[in-house]
C-alpha positions in Angstrom: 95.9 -52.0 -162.2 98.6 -51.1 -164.6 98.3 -48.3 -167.6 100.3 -48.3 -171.0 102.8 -45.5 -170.6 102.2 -43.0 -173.3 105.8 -43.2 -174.8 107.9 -46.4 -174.6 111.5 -45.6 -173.4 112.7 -48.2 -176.1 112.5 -47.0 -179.9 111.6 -49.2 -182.6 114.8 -50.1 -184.5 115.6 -48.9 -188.0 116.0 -51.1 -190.8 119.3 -50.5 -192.8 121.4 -52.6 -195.0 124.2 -49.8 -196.4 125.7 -47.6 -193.6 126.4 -44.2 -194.3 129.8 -44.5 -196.4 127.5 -46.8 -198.7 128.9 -50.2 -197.3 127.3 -53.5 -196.6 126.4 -53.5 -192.7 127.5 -56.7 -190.9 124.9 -59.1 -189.6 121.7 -57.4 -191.9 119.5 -59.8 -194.0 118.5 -58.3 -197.5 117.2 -58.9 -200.9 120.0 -59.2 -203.5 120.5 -56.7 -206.3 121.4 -57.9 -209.8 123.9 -55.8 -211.4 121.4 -55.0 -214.3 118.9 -53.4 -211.5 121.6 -51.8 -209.7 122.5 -49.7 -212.6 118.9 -48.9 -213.4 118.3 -47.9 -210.0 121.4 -45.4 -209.6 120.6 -44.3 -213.2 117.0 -43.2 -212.5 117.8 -41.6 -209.3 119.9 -39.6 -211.1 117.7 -38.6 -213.7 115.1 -38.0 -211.0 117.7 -35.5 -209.5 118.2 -33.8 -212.2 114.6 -33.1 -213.4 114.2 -31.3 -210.0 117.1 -29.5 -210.5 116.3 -28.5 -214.1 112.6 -28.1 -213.3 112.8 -25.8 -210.7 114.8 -23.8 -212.2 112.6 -23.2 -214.8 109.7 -22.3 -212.6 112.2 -20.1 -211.0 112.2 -18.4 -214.6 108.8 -18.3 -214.6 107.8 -19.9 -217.5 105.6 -22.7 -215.1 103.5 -21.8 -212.5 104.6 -24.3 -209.8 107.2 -27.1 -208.9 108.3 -29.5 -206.1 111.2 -31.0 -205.7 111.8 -34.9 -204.4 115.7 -33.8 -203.7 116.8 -36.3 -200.5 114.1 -38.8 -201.6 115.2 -40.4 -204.5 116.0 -43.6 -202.8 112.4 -43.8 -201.5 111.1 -43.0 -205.4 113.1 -45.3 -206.9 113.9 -48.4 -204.8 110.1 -48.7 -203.8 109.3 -48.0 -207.5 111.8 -51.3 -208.4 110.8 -53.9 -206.0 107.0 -53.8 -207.3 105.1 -55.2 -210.2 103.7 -53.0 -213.0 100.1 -54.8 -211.9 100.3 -52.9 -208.6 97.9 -49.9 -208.3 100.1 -46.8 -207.1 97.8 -43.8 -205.2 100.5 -41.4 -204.8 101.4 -37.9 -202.7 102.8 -35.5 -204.7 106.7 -36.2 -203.8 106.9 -39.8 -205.7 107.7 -38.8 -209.8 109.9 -41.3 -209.4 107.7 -44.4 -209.5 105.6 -43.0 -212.3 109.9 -42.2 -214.1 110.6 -46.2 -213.2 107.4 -47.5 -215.0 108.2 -45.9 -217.8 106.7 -42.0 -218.2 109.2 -39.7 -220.7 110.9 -36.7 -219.6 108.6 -35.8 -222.5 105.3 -36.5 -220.8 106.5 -34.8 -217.7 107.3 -31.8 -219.8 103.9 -31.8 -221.0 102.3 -32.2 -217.7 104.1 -29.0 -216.3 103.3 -26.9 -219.3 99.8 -27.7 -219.3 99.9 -27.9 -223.4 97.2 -30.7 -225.6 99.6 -33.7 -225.1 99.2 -33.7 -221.2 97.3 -36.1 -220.3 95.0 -34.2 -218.0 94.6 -31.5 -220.6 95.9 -28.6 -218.7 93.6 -29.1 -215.9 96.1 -29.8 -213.1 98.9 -28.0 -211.6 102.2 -29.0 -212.6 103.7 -32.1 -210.9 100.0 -33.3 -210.4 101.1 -36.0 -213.0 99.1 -39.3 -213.3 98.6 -41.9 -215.6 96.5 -45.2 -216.9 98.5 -47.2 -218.8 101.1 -47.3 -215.6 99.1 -47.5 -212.9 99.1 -44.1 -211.4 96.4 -42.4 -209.9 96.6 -39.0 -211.0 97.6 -36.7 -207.6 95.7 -34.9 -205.6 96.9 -31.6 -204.1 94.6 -32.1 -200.4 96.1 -34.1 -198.1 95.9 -38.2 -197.4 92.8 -38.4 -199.3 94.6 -40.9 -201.4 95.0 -43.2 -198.5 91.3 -44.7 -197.9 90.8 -44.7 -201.5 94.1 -46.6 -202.0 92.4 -49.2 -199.5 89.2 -49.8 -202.1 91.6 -50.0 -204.6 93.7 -52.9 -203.0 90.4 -54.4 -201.5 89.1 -54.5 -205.1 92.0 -56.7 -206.4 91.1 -58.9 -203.2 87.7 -59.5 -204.2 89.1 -60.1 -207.8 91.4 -62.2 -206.6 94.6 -60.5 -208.4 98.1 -60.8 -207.7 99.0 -57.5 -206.8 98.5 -54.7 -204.2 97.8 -51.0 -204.1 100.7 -49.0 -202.9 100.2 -45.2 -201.6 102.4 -43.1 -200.0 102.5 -39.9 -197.6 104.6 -37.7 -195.5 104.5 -37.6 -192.2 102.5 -33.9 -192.3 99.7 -36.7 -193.6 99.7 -38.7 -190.4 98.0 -35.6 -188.8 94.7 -36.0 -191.2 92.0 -38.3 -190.2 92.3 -40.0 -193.8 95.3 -41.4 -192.0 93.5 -43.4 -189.9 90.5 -44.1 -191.4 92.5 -45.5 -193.9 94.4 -47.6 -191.4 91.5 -49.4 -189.8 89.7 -50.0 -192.9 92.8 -51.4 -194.5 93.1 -53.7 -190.7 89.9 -54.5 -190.3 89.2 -55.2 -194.4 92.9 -57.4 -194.3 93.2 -55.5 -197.3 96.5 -55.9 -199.8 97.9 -52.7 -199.1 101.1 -51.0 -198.5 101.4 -47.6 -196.4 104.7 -45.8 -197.5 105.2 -43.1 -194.8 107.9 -40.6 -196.1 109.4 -39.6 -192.3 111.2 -36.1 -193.9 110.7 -34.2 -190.6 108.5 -31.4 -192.0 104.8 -31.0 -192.5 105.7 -27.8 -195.1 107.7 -25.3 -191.9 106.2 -27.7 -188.7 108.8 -30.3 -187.7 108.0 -33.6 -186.6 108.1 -32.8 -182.5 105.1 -30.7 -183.0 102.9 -33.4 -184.9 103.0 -36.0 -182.6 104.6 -37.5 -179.2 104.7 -40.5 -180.1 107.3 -42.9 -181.4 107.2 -41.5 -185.5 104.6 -43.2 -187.5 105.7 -47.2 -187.2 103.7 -47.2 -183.8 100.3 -46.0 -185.7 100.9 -49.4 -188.0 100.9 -51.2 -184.7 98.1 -49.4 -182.7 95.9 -50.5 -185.9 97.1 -53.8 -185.9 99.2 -53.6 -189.1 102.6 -55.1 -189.7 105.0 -52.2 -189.5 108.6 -51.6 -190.3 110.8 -48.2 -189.7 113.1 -48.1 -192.6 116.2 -45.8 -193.9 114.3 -43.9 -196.6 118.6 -43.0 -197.6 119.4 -46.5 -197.7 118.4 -47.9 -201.7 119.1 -51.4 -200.8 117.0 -51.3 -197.2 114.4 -49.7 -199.1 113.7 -52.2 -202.0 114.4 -55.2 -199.4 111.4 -53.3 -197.0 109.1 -52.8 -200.0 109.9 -56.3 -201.9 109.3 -58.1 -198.9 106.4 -56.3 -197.6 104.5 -56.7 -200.9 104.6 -60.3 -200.6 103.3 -60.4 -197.3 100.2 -58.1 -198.5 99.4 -60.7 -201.6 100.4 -63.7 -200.0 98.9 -62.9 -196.6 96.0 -60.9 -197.8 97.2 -58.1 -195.2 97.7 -54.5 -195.4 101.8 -53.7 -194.3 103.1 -49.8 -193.4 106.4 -48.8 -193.5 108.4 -45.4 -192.4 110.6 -44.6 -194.1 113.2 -41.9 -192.6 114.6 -39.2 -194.8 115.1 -35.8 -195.2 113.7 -33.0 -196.8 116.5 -31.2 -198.7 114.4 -28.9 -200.9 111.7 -26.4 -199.7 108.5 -27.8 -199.3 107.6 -26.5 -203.0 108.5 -23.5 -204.8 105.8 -21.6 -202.8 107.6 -22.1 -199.8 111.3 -20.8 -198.4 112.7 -23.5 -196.2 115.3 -21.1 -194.6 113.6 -19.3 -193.0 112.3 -22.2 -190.4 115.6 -24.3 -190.3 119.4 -23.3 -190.9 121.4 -23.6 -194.1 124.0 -25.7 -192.4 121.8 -28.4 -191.5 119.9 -28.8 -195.0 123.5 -28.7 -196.5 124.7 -31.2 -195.0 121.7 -33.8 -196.1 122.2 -32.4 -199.1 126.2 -33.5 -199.6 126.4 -35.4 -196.7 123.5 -38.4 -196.1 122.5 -38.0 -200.1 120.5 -41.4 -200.4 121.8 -40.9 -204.3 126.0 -40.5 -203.1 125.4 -43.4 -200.6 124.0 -45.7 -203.5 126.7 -44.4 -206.0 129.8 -45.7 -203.7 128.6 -48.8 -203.2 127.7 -49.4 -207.2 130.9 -47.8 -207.6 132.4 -50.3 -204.9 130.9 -53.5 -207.1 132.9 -52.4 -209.6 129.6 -51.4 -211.9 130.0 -48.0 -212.5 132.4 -45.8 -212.8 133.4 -41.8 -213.3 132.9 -41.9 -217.4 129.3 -43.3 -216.7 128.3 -40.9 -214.4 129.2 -38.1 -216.9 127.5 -39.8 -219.5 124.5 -40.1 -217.9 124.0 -36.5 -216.6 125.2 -35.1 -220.1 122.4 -37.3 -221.4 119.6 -36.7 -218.9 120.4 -32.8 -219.5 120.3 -32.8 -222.9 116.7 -34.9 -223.2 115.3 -33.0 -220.8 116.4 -29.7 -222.0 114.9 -31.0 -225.3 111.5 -31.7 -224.0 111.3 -28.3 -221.9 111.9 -27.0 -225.4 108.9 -28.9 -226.9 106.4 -28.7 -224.6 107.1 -25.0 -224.2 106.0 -24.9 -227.5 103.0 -27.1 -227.8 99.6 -25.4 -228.2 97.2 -25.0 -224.8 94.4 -26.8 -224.6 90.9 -25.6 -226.5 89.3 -23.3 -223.8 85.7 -25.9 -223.9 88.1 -28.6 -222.7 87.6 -26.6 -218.9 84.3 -28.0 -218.8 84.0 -31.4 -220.4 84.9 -34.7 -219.2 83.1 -34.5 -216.0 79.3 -35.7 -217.1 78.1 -37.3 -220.7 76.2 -34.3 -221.2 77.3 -30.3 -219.9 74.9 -29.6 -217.0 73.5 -26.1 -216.8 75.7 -24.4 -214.6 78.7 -25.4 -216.2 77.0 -23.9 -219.7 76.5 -20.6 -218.0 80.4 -20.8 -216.3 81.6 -21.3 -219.9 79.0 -18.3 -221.7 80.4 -16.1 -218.9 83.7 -16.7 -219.3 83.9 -16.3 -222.8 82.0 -13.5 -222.4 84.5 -12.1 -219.8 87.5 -13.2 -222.5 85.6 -10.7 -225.2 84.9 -8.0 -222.6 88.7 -8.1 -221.7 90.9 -10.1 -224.3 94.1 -8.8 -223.3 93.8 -10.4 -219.8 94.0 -14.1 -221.9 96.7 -15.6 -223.4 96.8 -15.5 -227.0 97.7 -19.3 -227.6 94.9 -21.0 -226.4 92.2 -22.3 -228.5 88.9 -20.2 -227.7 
């Protein structure tokens, strides 16, 4: 008679191509990087950077209501975001703007989406950062937890049946992992063989509860395994270990027909949103030194730098030029009308069912009762 032991003394090994001073590692197998992709990649993790940066700022002034920051991520955003196809269905969390930057949404659009004005695509309906999109394959986020993930299995099982080359994508944090959409998700996906990848953002925090008090076992790379899905632990820092993990993993999910999950380990610099103070559950020395010290976007930089395709005039450039767009489009959107108050209640059925009428006669009645309680700018 022998039992599994409930935690293996031996840890699954983590995937990494750069090392921490952004050189190659010795004896590590990877997909190249043209020079061309290289640049995007730095480029848009920059710009991704500096959105947060500028974005929360301006919550912080309070002209929108909400913001959350993907600050010690970008190499997750972005490298995942380059090593798919534009074909591939994306069900994202709330932490990747990056893929939905890398396919091609404006700083404009984003603008929009965070005002809440007529040109967002959701029509104001949506917190800010809930961005999503048609035309690039983004499902539009969802603010409760892992619901995207059995939904991004139909998705993927859908291109099966119509025999597509491509795969759904979705992606989590490890707060996520804790939700039984998890693993439904997981054993439909296994049991369906369904074209899906599970990208597991390992940041440590589920908003202020660390990782040691979600779960005993081995991170998340086990669950892929318990399920019977290939699995990979990656360095969610490293660019190039990122978009080798991803690029190779989507074509085992076409090719194979298989679902693939990988972890990707990283760090949570900012607070969990601009709801939350990080501080006061974890010292300002430790998210510091993720923040200067293991930046997945200073690693990257040195070894661009090191292949002699960038240099200190780009980099000045580029954030001069990312400032000044998106300080453009804050300006714009800021200024765009709100969307007509009937726009609340449409969209959902062909015709307006009766208790939606009598929400919208009660709340216009409310607005003439008390119009100094309603902003002047919107369309009534």
């Amino acid at each position: 008679m022998r039992f599994i032991s409930d935690i293996s003394h031996k840890r699954v090994p983590c995937y990494r191509v750069l090392d921490d001073d952004g050189e190659l590692m010795t004896h590590t197998n990877h997909v190249q990087v043209s020079k061309e992709m290289a640049v995007r990649m730095y480029s848009e993790m920059v710009t991704l950077q500096t959105m947060d940066n500028i974005f929360y700022e301006v919550q912080r002034q309070g002209r929108i209501s909400f913001y959350l920051t993907s600050m010690g991520e970008e190499a997750i955003n972005i490298a995942s975001a380059a090593a798919l196809s534009s074909d591939d269905i994306i069900l994202p969390q709330y932490r990747e703007p990056g893929v939905l930057l890398w396919r091609g949404f404006t700083l404009q659009q984003f603008a929009h989406q965070c005002f809440g004005n007529t040109n967002d695509f959701g029509k104001g309906r949506q917190m800010p950062i809930h961005y999503g999109s048609n035309k690039h394959n983004y499902f539009t986020v969802s603010s409760p937890i892992a619901t995207q993930l059995p939904q991004a299995v139909g998705a993927a099982y859908s291109l099966k049946m119509d025999g597509k080359s491509a795969c759904a994508v979705t992606f989590c944090g490890d707060g996520a992992t804790s939700e039984g959409d998890f693993h439904a998700g997981m054993n439909f996906a296994a049991v369906m063989e369904a074209p899906v990848i599970f990208i597991i953002r390992n940041n440590g925090w589920a908003i202020s509860t660390p990782v040691e008090d979600q779960f005993r076992s081995d991170g998340i790379v086990v669950k892929g395994q318990a399920y019977g899905i290939w699995s990979i632990r990656v360095d969610g820092n490293d660019a190039l270990a990122v978009y080798s993990a991803v690029h190779t993993a989507r074509e085992i999910a076409i090719k194979e027909q298989r679902p693939v999950l990988i972890e990707a380990l990283s760090y949570r610099v900012g607070h969990h949103s601009t709801s939350d103070d990080s501080t006061k559950y974890r010292p300002i020395d430790e998210i510091e030194y993720w923040k200067m010290e293991r930046s997945p976007v200073n690693r990257f930089k040195r070894w661009v730098e090191r292949n002699g395709w960038w240099s200190e005039k780009d980099e000045l450039e580029l954030r001069s030029s990312v400032r000044k767009q998106l300080m453009h489009a804050i300006q714009v959107a800021e200024k765009a009308q709100k969307p007509p108050l009937e726009d609340l209640f449409t969209d959902v059925y062909d015709q307006l069912s009766s208790n939606l009428e009598e929400q919208e006669r009660l709340l216009r009645k409310d607005i003439e009762k008390h119009p100094k309680d309603y902003p002047s700018d919107v369309p009534l």
